[in-house]
C-alpha positions as CSV (number, residue, x, y, z in Angstrom):
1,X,0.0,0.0,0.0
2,X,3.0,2.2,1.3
3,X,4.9,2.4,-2.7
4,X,1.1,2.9,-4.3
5,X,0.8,5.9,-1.9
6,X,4.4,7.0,-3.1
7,X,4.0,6.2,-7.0
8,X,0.1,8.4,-6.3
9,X,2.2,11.6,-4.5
10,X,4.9,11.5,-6.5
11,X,2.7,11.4,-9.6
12,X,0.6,14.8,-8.6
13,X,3.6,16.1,-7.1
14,X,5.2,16.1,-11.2
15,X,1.3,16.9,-12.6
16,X,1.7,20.1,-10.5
17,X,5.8,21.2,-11.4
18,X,5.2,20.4,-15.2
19,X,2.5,22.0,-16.0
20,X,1.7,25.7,-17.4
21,X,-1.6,27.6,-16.2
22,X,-4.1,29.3,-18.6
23,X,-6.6,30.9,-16.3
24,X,-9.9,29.7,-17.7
25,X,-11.6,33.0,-16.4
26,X,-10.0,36.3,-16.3
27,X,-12.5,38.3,-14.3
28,X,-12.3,37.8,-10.6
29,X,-14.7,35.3,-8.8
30,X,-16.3,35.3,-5.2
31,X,-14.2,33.5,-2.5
32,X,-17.4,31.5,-2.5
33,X,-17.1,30.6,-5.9
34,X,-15.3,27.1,-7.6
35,X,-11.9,28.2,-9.0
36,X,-10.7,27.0,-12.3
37,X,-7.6,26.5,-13.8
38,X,-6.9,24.6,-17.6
39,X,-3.9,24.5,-19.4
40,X,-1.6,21.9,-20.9
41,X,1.7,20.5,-19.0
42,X,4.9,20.9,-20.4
43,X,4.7,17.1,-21.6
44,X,2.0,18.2,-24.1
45,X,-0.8,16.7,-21.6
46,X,-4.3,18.9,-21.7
47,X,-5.5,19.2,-17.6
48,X,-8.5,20.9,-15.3
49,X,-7.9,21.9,-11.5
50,X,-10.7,23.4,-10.1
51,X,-10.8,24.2,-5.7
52,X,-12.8,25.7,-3.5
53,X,-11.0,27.7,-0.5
54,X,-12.0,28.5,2.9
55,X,-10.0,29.6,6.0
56,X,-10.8,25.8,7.5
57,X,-9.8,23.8,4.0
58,X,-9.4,24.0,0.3
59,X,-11.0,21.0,-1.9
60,X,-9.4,20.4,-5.1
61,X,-10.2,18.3,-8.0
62,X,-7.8,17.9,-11.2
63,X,-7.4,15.5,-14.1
64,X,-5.0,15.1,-17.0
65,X,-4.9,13.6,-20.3
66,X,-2.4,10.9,-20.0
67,X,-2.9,8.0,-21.7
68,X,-4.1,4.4,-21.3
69,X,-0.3,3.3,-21.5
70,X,0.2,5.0,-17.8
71,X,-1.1,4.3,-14.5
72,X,-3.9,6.8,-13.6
73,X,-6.0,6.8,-16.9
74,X,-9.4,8.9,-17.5
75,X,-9.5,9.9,-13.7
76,X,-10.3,12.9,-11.4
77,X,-8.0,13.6,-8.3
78,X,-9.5,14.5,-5.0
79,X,-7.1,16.4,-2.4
80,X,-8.7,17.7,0.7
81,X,-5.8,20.0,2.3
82,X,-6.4,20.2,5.9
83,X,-5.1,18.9,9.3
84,X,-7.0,16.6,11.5
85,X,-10.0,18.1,12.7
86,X,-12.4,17.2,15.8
87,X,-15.2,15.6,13.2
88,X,-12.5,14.4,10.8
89,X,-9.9,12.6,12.9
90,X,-6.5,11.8,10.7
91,X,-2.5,11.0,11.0
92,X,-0.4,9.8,8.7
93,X,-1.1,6.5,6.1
94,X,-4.9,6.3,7.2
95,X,-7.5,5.5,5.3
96,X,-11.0,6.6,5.1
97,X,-14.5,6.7,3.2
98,X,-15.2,10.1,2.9
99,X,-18.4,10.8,1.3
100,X,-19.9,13.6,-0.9
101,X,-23.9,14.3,-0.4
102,X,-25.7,16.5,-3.0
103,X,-28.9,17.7,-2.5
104,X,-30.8,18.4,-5.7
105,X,-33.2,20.8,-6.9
106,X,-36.5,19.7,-6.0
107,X,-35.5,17.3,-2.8
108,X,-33.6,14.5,-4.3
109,X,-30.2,13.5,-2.8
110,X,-27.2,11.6,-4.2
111,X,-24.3,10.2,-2.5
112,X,-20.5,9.3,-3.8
113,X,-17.9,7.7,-1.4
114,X,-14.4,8.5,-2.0
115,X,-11.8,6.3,-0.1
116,X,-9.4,8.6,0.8
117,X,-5.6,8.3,2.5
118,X,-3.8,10.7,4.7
119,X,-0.7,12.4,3.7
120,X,0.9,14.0,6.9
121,X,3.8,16.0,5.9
122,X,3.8,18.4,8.7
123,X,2.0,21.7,9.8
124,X,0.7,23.1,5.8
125,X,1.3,19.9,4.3
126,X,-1.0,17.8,5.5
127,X,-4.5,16.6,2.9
128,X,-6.9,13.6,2.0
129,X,-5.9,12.5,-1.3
130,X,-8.0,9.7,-3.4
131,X,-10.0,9.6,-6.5
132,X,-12.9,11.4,-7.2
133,X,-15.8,9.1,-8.5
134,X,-16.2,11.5,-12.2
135,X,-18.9,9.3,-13.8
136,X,-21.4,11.0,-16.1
137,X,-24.0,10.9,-13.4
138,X,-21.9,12.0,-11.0
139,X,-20.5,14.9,-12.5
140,X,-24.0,15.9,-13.9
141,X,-25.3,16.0,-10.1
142,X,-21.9,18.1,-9.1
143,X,-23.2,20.3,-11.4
144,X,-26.6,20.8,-10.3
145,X,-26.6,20.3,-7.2
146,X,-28.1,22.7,-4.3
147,X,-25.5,21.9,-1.5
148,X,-22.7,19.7,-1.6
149,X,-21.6,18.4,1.8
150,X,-18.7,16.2,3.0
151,X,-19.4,13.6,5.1
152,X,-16.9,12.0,7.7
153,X,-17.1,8.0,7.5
154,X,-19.6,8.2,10.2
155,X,-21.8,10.3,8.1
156,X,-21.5,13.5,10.1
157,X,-21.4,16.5,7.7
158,X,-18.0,18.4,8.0
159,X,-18.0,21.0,5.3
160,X,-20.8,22.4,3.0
161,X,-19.1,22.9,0.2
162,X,-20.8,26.4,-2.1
163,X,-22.0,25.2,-5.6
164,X,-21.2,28.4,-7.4
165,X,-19.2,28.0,-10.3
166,X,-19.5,24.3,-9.9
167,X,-20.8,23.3,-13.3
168,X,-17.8,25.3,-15.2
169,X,-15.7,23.5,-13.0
170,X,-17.3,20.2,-14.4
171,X,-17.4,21.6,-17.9
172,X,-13.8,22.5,-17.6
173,X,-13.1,18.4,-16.6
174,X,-15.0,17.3,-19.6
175,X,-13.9,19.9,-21.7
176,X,-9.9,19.3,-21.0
177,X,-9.5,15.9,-20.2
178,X,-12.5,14.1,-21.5
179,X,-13.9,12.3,-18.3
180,X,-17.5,11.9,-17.9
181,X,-18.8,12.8,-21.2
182,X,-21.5,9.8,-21.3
C-alpha cells in the first residue's frame, strides 16, 4: 500500500511542477465561488484543476490527459488539504471513506464515497488525497446540485461545500480531459 501511496504523490507532485496555467476566467470570482484553472503540462498533456478555499480547507479536483499506457488513466483527483479536525480525525497512512452528499433541486439526494488516505507532511502539508468518483451521473449531479456536503465516515457533515461555479468546473473536466462525457 506504502509504494502505491508513493508512486500516487509523487505522480501529482510532477502533474503540478510540469505543468503551465491558462486561467480559464480572467475576471475575478467570489471566495465562495469554484476556482478553475486549464492548461496543458509541459509534456503536451491537456489538464483541469478546479478548488474551492475556505480559511478551515481547500477541496481540489484535477485531471489530466495521459494515456491508457500509464497508470492513472481517464481519472479525477480528489485532495482535501487540511489537518486533522475534531469531526475528521487523521494521522499519517490512514485510510477513510469520505463521502460527498448532494442535495438536488427539488429534494432528491445523491451520494459518492471517496476512499481517501492521509498524507501527513507536517504543519501546511498535510490533505486527503483519493480519486474522485467522475462518472457522467456523478458529475452531472456536481453540477446541479443545491449543497454539496462532506461527510466524515460516520456520516457526520464536515464542510458544506458552495456550488457556485460548480458546473464550469465540471465543464472545464469534460472539456480538458474528457472524463465523464456519457
Amino acid at each position: 500500500m506504502m509504494a502505491n501511496t508513493i508512486s500516487f504523490t509523487v505522480g501529482l507532485l510532477a502533474l503540478l511542477a510540469s505543468s503551465t496555467p491558462i486561467l480559464a476566467d480572467s475576471e475575478p470570482t467570489s471566495p465562495d465561488e469554484w476556482q478553475i484553472l486549464i492548461g496543458t503540462t509541459d509534456a503536451g498533456l491537456d489538464y483541469a484543476r478546479i478548488w474551492i478555499e475556505e480559511p478551515e480547507y481547500r477541496l481540489e479536483l484535477s485531471c489530466d490527459t495521459r494515456d491508457e499506457s500509464q497508470m492513472f488513466y481517464k481519472q479525477v483527483y480528489f485532495k482535501l488539504f487540511v489537518p486533522s479536525l475534531p469531526d475528521l480525525f487523521a494521522q499519517g497512512d490512514m485510510e477513510a471513506n469520505l463521502t460527498l452528499f448532494f442535495a438536488l433541486p427539488g429534494g432528491g439526494v445523491y451520494k459518492d464515497i471517496i476512499l481517501a488516505h492521509y498524507y501527513d507532511g507536517g504543519p501546511s502539508d498535510q490533505a486527503w488525497l483519493g480519486i474522485f468518483p467522475a462518472r457522467y451521473s456523478t458529475l452531472n449531479v456536481m453540477a446541479g446540485a443545491d449543497t454539496i456536503q462532506l461527510l466524515n465516515p460516520e456520516g457526520t457533515p464536515i464542510f458544506t461545500l458552495p456550488t457556485m461555479g460548480a458546473a464550469d468546473g465540471v465543464a472545464a473536466i469534460r472539456e480538458q480531459c474528457k472524463i465523464g462525457l456519457v
